[in-house]
C-alpha positions in Angstrom: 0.0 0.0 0.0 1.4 3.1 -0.9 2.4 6.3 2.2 -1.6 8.4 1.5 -3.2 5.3 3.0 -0.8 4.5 5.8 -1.1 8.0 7.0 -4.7 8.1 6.8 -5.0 5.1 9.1 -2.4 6.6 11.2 -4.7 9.5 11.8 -8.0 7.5 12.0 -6.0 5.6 14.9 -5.3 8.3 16.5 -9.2 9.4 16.4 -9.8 5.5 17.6 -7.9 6.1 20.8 -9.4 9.7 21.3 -12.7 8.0 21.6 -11.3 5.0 24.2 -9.7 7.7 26.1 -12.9 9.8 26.7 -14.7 6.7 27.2 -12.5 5.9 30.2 -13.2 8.9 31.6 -16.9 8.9 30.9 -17.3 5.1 32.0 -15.0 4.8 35.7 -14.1 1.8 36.6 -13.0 -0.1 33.1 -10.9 -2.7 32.8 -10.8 -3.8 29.5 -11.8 -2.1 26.1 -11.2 -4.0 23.2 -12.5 -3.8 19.6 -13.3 -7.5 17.9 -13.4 -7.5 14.4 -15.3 -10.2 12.5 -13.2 -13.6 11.1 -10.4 -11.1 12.2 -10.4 -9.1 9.4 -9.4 -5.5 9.7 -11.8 -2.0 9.9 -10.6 0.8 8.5 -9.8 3.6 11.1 -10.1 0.9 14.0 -7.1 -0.9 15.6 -6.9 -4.4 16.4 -4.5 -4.3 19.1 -6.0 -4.4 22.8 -6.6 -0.8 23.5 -7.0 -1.2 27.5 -6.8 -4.0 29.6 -3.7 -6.0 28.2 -2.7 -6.8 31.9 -5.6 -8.7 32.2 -3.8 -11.8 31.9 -6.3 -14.9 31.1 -9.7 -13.0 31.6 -9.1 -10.4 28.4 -7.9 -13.8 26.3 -11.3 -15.4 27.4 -13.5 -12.4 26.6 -12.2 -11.7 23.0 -12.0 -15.7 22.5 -16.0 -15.9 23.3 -16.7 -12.0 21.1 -15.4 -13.1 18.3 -17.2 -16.7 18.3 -20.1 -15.0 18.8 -19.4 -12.5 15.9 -18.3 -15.6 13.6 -21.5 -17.2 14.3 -24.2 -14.7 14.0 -22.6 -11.1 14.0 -26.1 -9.8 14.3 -26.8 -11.2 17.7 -23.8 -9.9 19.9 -24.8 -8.9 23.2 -23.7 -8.4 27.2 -22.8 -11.0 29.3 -20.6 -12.1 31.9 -18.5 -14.2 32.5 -16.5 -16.2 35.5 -12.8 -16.5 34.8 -10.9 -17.9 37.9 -13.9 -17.5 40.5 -13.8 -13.5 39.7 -17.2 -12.7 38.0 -16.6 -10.1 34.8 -19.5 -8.5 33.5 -18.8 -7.7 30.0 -20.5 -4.8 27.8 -20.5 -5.7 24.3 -21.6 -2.8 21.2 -21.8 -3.8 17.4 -19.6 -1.5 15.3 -21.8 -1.0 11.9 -20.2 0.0 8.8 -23.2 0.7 5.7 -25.7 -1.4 8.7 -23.3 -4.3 8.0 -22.1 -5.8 11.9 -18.2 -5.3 10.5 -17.0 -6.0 14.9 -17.7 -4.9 18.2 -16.6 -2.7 20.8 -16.0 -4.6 24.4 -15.4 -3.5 27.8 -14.9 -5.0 31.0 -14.4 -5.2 35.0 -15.2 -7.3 37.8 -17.2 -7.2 40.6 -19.7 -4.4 39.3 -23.0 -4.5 36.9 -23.4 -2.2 34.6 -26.0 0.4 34.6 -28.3 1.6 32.5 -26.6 4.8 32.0 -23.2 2.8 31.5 -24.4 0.2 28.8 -26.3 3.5 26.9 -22.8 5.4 26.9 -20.9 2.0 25.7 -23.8 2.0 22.8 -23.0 5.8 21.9 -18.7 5.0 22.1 -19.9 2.0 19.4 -21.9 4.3 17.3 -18.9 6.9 17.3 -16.5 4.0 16.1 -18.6 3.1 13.3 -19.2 6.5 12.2 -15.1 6.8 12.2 -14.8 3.4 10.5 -17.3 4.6 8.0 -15.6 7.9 7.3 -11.8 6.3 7.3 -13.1 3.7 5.1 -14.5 6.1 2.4 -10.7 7.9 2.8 -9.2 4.7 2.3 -11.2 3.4 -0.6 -10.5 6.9 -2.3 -7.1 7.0 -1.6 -7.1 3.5 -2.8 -8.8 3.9 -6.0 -6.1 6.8 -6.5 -3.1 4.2 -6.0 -4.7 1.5 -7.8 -5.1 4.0 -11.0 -1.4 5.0 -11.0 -0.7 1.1 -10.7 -2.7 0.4 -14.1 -1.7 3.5 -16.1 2.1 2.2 -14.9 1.1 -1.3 -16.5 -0.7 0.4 -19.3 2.5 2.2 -20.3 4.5 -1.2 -20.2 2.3 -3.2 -21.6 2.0 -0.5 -24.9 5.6 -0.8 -25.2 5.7 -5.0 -24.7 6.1 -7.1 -28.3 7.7 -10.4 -29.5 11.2 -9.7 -28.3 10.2 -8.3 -25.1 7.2 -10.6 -24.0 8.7 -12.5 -21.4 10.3 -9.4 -19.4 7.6 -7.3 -20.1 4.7 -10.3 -18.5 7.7 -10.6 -15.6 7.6 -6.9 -14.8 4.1 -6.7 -14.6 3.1 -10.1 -12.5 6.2 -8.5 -10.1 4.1 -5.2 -9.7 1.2 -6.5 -9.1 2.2 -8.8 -6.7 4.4 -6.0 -5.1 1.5 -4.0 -4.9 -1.0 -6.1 -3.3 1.4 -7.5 -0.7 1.0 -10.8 -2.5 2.8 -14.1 -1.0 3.1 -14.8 -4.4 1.5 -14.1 -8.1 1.5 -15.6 -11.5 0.2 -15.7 -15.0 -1.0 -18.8 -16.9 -1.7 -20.2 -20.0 -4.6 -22.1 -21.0 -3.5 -24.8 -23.7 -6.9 -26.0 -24.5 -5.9 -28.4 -27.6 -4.0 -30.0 -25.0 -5.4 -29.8 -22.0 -2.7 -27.9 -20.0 -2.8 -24.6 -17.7 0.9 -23.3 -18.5 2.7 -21.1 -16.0 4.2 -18.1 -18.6 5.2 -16.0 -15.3 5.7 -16.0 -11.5 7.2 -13.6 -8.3 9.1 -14.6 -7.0 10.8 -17.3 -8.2 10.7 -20.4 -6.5 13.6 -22.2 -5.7 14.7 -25.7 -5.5 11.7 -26.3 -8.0 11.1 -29.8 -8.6 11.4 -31.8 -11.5 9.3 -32.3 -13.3 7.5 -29.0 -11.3 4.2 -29.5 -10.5 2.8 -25.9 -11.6 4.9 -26.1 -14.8 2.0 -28.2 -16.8 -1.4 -28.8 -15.0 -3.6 -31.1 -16.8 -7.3 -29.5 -16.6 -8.8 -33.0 -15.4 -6.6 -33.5 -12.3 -7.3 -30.7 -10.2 -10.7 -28.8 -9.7 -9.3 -25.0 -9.1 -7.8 -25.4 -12.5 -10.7 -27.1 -14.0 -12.5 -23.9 -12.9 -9.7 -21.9 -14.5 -10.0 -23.5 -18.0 -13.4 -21.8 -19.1 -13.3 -19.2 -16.3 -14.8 -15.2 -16.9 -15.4 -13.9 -13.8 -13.2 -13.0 -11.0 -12.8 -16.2 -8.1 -12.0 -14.9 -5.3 -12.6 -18.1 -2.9 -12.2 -17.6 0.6 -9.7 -19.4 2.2 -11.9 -22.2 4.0 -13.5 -22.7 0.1 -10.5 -23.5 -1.2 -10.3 -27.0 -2.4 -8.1 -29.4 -1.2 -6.6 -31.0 -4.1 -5.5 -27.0 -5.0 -3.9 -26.5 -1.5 -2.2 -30.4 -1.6 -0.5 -29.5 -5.6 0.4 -25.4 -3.8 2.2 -27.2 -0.9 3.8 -29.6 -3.1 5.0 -26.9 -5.5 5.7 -24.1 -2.7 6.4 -25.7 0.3 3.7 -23.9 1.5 0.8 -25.7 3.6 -2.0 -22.6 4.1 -3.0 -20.5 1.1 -5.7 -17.7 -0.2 -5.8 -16.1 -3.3 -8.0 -14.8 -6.4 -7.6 -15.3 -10.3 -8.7 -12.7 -13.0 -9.2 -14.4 -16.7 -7.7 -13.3 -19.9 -10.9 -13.3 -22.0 -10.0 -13.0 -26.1 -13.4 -12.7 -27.9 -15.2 -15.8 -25.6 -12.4 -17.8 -25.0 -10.2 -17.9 -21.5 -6.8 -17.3 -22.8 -5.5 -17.5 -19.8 -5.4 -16.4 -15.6 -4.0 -14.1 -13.7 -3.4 -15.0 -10.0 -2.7 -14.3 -6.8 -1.7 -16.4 -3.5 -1.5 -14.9 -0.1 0.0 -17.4 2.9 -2.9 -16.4 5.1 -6.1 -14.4 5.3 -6.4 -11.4 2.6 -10.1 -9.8 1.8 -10.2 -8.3 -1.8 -12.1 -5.4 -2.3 -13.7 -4.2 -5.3 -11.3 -1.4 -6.2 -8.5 -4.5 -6.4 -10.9 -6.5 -8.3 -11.7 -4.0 -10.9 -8.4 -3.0 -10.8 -7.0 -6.5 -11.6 -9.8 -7.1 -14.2 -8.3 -3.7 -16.1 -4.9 -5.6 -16.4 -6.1 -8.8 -17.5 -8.2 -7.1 -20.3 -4.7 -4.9 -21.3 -2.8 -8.6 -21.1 -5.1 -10.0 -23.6 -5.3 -6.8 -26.1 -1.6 -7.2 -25.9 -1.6 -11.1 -26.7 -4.3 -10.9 -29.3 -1.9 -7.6 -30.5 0.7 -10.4 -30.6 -1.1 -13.5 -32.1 -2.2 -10.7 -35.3 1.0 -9.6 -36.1 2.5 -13.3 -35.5 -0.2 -14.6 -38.2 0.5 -11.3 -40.7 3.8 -12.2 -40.4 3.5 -16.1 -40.8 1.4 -14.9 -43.6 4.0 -12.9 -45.5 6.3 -15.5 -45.7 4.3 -18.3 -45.8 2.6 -19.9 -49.1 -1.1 -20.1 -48.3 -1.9 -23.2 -49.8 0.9 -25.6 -48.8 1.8 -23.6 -45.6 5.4 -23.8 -46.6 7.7 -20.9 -47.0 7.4 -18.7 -49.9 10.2 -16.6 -51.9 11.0 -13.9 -49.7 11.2 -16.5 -46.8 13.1 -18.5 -49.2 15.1 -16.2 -50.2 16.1 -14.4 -46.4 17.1 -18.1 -45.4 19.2 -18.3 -48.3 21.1 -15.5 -47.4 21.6 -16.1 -44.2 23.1 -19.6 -44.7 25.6 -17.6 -47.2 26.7 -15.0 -44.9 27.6 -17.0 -42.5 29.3 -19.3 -44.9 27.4 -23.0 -44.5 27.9 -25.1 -47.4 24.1 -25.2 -49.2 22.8 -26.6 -52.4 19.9 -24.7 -53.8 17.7 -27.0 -55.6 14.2 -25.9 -57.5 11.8 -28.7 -58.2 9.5 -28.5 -61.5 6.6 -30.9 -61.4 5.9 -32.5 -64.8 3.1 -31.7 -66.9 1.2 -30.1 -64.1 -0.7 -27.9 -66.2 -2.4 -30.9 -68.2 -3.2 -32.4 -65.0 -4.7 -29.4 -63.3 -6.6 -29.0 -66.4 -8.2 -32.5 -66.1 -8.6 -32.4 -62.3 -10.1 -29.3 -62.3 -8.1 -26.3 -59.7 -9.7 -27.6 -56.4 -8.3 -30.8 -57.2 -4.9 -29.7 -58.4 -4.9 -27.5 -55.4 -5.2 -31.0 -53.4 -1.9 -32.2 -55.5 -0.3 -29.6 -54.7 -0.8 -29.5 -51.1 0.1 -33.6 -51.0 3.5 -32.8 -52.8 3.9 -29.7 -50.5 3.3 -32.4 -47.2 5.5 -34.6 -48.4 8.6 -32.5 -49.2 8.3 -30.7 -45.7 8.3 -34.7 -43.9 11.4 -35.2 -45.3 13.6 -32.6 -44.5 16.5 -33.5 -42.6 16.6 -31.1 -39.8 18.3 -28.0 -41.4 17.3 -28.5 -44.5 14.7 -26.4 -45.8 12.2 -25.9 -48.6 9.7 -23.7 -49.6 7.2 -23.0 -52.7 8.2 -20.9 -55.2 4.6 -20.7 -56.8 2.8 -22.6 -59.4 4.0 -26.1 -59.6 7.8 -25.0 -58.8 9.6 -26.2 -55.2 12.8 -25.0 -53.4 14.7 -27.8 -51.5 18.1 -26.6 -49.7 20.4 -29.1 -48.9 22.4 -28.4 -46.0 26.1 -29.3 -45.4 26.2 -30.7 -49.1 30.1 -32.3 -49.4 29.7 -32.8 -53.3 28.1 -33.3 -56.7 26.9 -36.4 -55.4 25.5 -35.5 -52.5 23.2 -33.1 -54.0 22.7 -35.7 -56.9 21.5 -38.8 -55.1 19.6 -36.1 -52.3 17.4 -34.8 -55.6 16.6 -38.7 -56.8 15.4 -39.2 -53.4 13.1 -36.1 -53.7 11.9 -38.0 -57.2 11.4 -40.9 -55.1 8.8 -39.1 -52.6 7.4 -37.2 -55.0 6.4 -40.5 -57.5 4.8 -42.2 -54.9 1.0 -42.9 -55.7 -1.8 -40.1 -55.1 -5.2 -40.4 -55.3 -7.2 -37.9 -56.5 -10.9 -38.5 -57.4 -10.7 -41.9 -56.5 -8.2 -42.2 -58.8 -4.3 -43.4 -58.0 -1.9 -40.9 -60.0 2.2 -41.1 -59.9 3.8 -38.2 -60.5 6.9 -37.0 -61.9 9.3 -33.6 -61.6 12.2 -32.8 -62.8 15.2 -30.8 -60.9 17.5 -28.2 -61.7 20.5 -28.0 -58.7 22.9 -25.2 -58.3 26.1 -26.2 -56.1 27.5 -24.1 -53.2 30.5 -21.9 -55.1 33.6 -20.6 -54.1 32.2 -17.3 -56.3 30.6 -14.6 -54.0 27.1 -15.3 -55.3 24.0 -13.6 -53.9 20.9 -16.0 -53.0 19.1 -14.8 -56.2 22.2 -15.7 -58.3 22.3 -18.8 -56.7 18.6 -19.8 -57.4 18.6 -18.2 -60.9 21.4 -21.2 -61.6 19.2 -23.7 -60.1 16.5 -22.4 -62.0 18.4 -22.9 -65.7 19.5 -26.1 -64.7 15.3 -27.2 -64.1 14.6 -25.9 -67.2 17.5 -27.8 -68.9 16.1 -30.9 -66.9 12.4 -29.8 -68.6 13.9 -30.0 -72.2 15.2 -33.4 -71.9 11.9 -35.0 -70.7 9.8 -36.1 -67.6 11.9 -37.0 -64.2 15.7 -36.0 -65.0 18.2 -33.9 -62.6 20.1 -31.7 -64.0 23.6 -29.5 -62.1 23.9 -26.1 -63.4 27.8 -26.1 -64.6 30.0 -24.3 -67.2 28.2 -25.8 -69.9 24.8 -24.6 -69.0 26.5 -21.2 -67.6 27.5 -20.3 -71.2 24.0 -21.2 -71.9 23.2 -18.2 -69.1 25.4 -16.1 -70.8 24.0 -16.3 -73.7 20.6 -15.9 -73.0 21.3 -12.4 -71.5 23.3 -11.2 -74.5 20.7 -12.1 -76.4 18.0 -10.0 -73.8 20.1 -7.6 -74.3 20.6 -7.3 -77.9 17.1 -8.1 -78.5 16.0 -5.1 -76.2 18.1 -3.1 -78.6 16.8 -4.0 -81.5 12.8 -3.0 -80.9 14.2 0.0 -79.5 16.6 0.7 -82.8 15.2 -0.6 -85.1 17.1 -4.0 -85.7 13.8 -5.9 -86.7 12.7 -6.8 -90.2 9.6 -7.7 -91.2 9.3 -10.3 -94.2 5.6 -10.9 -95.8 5.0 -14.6 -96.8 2.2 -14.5 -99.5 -1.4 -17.0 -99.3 -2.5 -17.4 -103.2 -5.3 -19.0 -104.7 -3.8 -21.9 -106.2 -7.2 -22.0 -109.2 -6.8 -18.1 -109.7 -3.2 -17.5 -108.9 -4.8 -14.1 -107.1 -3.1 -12.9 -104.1 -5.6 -13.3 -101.0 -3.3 -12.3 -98.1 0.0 -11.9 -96.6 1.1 -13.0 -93.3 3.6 -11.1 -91.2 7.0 -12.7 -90.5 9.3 -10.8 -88.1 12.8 -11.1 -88.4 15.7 -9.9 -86.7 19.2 -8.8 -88.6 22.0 -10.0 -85.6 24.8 -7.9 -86.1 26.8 -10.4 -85.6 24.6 -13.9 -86.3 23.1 -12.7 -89.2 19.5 -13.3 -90.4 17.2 -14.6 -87.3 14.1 -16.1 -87.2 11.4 -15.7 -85.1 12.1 -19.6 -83.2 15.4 -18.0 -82.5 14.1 -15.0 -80.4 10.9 -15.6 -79.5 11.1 -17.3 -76.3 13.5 -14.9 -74.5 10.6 -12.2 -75.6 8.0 -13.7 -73.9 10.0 -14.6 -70.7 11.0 -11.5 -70.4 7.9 -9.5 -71.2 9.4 -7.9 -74.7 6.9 -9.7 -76.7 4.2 -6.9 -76.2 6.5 -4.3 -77.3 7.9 -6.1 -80.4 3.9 -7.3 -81.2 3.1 -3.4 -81.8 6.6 -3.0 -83.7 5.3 -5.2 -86.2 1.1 -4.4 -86.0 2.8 -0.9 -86.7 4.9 -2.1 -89.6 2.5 -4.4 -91.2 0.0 -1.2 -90.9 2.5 1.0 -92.7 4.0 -1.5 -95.1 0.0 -2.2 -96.4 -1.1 1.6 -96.7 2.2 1.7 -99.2 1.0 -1.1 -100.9 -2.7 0.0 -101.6 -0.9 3.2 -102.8 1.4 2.1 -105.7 -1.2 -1.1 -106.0 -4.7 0.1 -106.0 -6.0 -2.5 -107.8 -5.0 -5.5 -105.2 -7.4 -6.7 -102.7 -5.9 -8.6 -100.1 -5.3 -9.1 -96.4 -2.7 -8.5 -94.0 -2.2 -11.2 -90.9 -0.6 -10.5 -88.0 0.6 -12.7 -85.2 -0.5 -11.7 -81.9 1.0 -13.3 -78.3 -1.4 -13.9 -75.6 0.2 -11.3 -73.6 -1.0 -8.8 -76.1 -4.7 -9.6 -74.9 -4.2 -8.9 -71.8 -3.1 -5.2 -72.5 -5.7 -2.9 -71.4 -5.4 -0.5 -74.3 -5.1 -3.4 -77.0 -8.4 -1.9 -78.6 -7.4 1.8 -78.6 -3.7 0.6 -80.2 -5.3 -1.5 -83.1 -7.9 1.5 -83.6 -5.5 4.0 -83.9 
């Protein structure tokens, strides 16, 4: 409790013995005054401690003893009485002290050998009426100056809750169990987990830490079934605050076992996301403690703020998993692929980079229908991630394409005989519409090099040496070497050159005539685009064509010659008026999926 509320009971105690002190003086001839709270709990403003009469010896012991049985029997019907304690008689005056009409203890006062009057029992009423109307005023105080300290405790969490996140989830759950605990003069105080696939209540936090846990510890992993307090916890939403005598015994016999501690009382808050119990937050005190309902709603602020922050957590852990995960197959995708392929090369680890083609996918998804190929997919994808060795690691690339990286790869052969085993898992019969398929792939495998090459470098060899595999038919492995790297070279040159040529007019378009073979007339004229290599000569389309379409210069060069053929026909009907014939032109299906394609041919 924080310094406002120990000097406001300080005062109220003060006004506690003000009141005693006149009443001795008002009353002659007391022996004993005592005030007898109910169960022992405490009232604000009032002090426990014996205020007169401590020399009493055995006859104040028996008079509080039968008080406070009385008041933990039926607090309502407290009254005088006396009482023989070693042949002295003691005539005992005992006062309810009321706090909102609730019998909260009693004020008591003694001698021996004397009744007491009318006049005497009215002015011990009146002393009892003036220590409620102090408890009632020091308890308003106090619950004020409680709700004060209890708002600074939760904007304190707030703050470090705000700032808490993946890297700092365990200190920032440790800091605020400690504070709580701290604060509410807690024996001890935890957070848990509820597991409910499995069962479990988890401990994520405790203060203190035990020591000399055992092993395995008892409050690590509580299965649900064994134990009814955390049964209760499992599918728990309101505060359970238990008294102490409630608590079950199986929940005190695991606590002693776990704590060394034989006598406990405590409270647990839930961490509700959406209608399910995430988890608790608890409290244990080694004797009595009486929650009130500024702690409770002060607790219940936290545990809401601990489950915004986990649910904060668990979205930003699924955005994340879904940003480098593939959706279908739940396997890594390219930017995962390719942030674990860098890593592995900056730190040096010897790793083969192999990409994984499945054969003639396209037909099949066509006769299974997507949902079904989707199915294929996800089979292939299953398989590949059972049979990684434990730091390998593959990913989908997209489409029908895999990434497999072979850790610690010694050689050639190694990576060799590692891909035919891949083959292996992936021909092994699936059934798909109640029918039993095998499957084939074929695999392009780039080596770890002594050349500083960059992950993308390293799957872009891969990636030649699977198309390689492609050309020479279903189920081949192919290793990207000097061969195929000229191949590489190549192909870029001729990107290159071929990018220069629809910009600079390097292409030529050659007309092959259609002609009525009864007639001999001329009935059209279909467009042929060539392309004069400064160095290779004459090309033909076959020659070029592909490295256009794969890397998107097909459009361009398809408007290059719709242009041309335009042109090269509004000459024609100039010098040749008289002909009547058409003009074909080849068009890719990339050119269809231009959003202007209308506009350009109109134009």
């Amino acid at each position: 409790m924080t310094t406002d509320i120990s000097t406001s009971a300080e005062a109220t105690a003060a006004e506690t013995r003000l009141v005693v002190e006149t009443l001795l003086r008002v009353i002659s001839g007391t022996e004993i005054v005592a005030v007898v709270t109910c169960e022992g709990a405490a009232v604000p403003g009032i002090t426990m401690e014996p205020l007169v009469g401590k020399t009493a010896g055995d006859a104040f012991a028996r008079i509080v003893e039968r008080v406070r049985t009385e008041l933990e029997g039926d607090p309502s019907g407290v009254g005088s009485f006396s009482l023989a304690v070693s042949r002295v008689e003691w005539g005992v005056l005992v006062d309810p002290i009321l706090v909102d009409e609730r019998v909260v203890g009693a004020l008591v006062i003694a001698r021996h050998g004397r009744s007491w009057s009318r006049r005497e029992s009215s002015l011990s009423r009146a002393f009892a009426r003036m220590l409620s109307r102090v408890a009632v005023l020091a308890g308003r105080e106090s619950s004020l100056l409680r709700q004060r300290s209890l708002d600074t405790l939760v904007r304190q969490v707030a703050e470090i809750l705000m700032a808490g996140n993946a890297a700092n989830l365990q200190q920032t759950l440790d800091t605020t169990v400690r504070l709580l605990g701290e604060y509410l003069e807690s024996d001890a105080a935890f957070l848990r987990r509820n597991d409910h696939e499995r069962g479990l209540s988890i401990l994520v936090s405790e203060w203190p830490r035990r020591e000399n846990v055992p092993d395995p510890d008892p409050l690590g992993e509580v299965p649900f079934d064994v134990d009814p307090v955390f049964a209760a916890m499992k599918d728990l939403k309101t505060p359970y605050m238990p008294e102490q005598s409630e608590t079950p015994e199986e929940y005190l016999e695991r606590v002693e076992k776990g704590s060394g501690v034989s006598e406990v009382g405590g409270g647990a808050v839930p961490l509700l996301i959406g209608d399910t119990t995430w988890g608790i937050l608890g409290f244990l005190h080694f004797g009595l403690h009486r929650w009130v309902p500024e702690e409770i709603n002060a607790l219940q602020a936290v545990a809401s703020m601990l489950a915004q922050l986990q649910a904060r957590l668990d979205a930003e852990a699924r955005t994340l998993y879904s940003a480098n995960h593939d959706y279908l197959t739940g396997l890594p995708n390219r930017p995962a692929l390719v942030a674990e392929l860098e890593r592995r090369l900056s730190t040096g680890r010897s790793t083969a980079v192999m990409i994984i083609d499945l054969d003639r996918f396209k037909i099949m998804n066509d006769y299974l229908g997507h949902a079904n190929g989707d199915e294929l997919l996800r089979v292939i994808g299953d398989r590949l991630r059972t049979s990684v060795r434990q730091n390998d690691f593959v990913a989908r690339l997209g489409g029908d394409e895999f990434v497999f990286l072979l850790d610690k790869c010694r050689s050639e052969l190694d990576a060799v005989a590692s891909a035919y085993r891949i083959l292996e898992v992936i021909g092994r019969p699936v059934e798909i519409m109640g029918q039993v398929m095998n499957h084939t792939a074929s695999i392009g495998v780039a080596l770890p090099s002594v050349e500083s090459l960059t992950a993308l470098e390293l799957i872009s060899r891969a990636d030649v040496a699977m198309f390689e595999a492609k050309s020479m038919g279903r189920g081949h492995v192919v290793v990207f070497d000097g061969t195929l790297a000229k191949k590489v070279d190549d192909r870029s040159q001729l990107e290159i050159q071929l990018r220069q040529a629809i910009e600079f007019d390097g292409l030529r378009l050659h007309f092959q005539p259609e002609v009525d073979l009864n007639t001999g007339k001329l009935l059209a004229v279909e467009s042929l685009v060539r392309w004069e290599h400064p160095t290779r000569g004459l090309l033909t389309a076959s020659e070029f064509i592909k490295v256009a379409e794969e890397t998107g210069l097909v459009t361009k060069m398809g408007r290059w010659v719709f242009a041309e053929a335009c042109r090269q026909l509004g000459v024609w009907r100039h010098r040749h008026p008289e002909l009547d014939f058409t003009v074909r032109v080849n068009m890719s299906p990339a050119d269809f999926k231009m959003g202007d394609l209308v506009g350009f041919v109109a134009a």
